[in-house]
N, C-alpha and C positions, 0 to 999 in steps of 0.2 A: 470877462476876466473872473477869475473862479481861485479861493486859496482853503482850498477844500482836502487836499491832500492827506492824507494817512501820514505819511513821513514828514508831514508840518508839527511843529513845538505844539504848536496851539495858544503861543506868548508872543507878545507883541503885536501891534500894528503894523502894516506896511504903506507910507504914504505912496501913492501912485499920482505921475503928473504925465498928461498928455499933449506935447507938442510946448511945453515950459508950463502948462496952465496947468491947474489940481484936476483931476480926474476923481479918486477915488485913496477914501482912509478905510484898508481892510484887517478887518481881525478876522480868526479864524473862522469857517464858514459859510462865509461871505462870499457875493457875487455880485457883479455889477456890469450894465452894459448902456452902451451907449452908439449911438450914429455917428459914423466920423464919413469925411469926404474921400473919394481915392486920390489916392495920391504916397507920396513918403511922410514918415511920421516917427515919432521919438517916444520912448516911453520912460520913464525915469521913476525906479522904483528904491524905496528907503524904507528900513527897517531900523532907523536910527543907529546903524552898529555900522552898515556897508548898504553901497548905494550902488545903483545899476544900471544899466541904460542900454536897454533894445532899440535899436535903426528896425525900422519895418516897411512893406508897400503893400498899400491894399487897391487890387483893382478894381475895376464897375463890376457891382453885385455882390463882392468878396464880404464875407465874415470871416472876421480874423478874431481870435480868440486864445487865451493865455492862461496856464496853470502858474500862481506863486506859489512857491514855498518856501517857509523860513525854517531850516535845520542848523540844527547844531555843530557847534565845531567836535571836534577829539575832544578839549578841553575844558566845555560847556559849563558841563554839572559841576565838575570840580569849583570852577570860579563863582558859579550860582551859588554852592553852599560858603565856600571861602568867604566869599566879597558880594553874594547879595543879585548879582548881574554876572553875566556871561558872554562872549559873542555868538551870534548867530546870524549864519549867511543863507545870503538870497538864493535860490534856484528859481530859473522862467523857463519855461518849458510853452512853446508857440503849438498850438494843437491842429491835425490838418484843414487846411482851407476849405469852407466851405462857400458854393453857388447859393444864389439866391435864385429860386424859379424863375423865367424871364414872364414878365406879364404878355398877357395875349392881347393883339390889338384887336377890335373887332373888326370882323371884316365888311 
């Protein structure tokens, strides 16, 4: 999972939770990974403004792998200078699947 994007603010954290458990607190830059089981899975992402939630299925070998990013609304800056804070919503973006090489058994 990667929140590296150009068209990210560059403001705020986004808390990440994988399957109800904390996975990952990312600010901008950031990348994080980790081993999960195949199977179905939930990803629940918060930006403290709007929250989010990808269904997913990874199968035997699958890397499954996710761009965040947190953009602005229309009305962003205006409220940032107004009142200090703004909204800004989440985009997840699922990148294509990749195989893991099959190991060779020996013969």
């Amino acid at each position: 999972m990667t929140r590296t994007s150009s068209a990210d603010v560059k403001q705020r954290q986004v808390i990440v939770k994988l399957d109800g458990e904390p996975f990952a607190v990312l600010l901008y830059g950031e990348s994080v990974t980790r081993p999960i089981d195949p199977g179905d899975h939930e990803l629940r992402f918060d930006n403290t403004w709007v929250k989010k939630t990808v269904e997913f299925r990874v199968a035997e070998g699958e890397q499954v792998a996710y761009n965040v990013i947190n953009k602005p609304g229309r009305f962003t800056w205006w409220m940032v200078l107004a009142l200090g804070a703004g909204p800004m919503y989440l985009t997840i973006e699922r990148q294509p699947a990749e195989r893991q090489p099959a190991e060779r058994q020996p013969a």
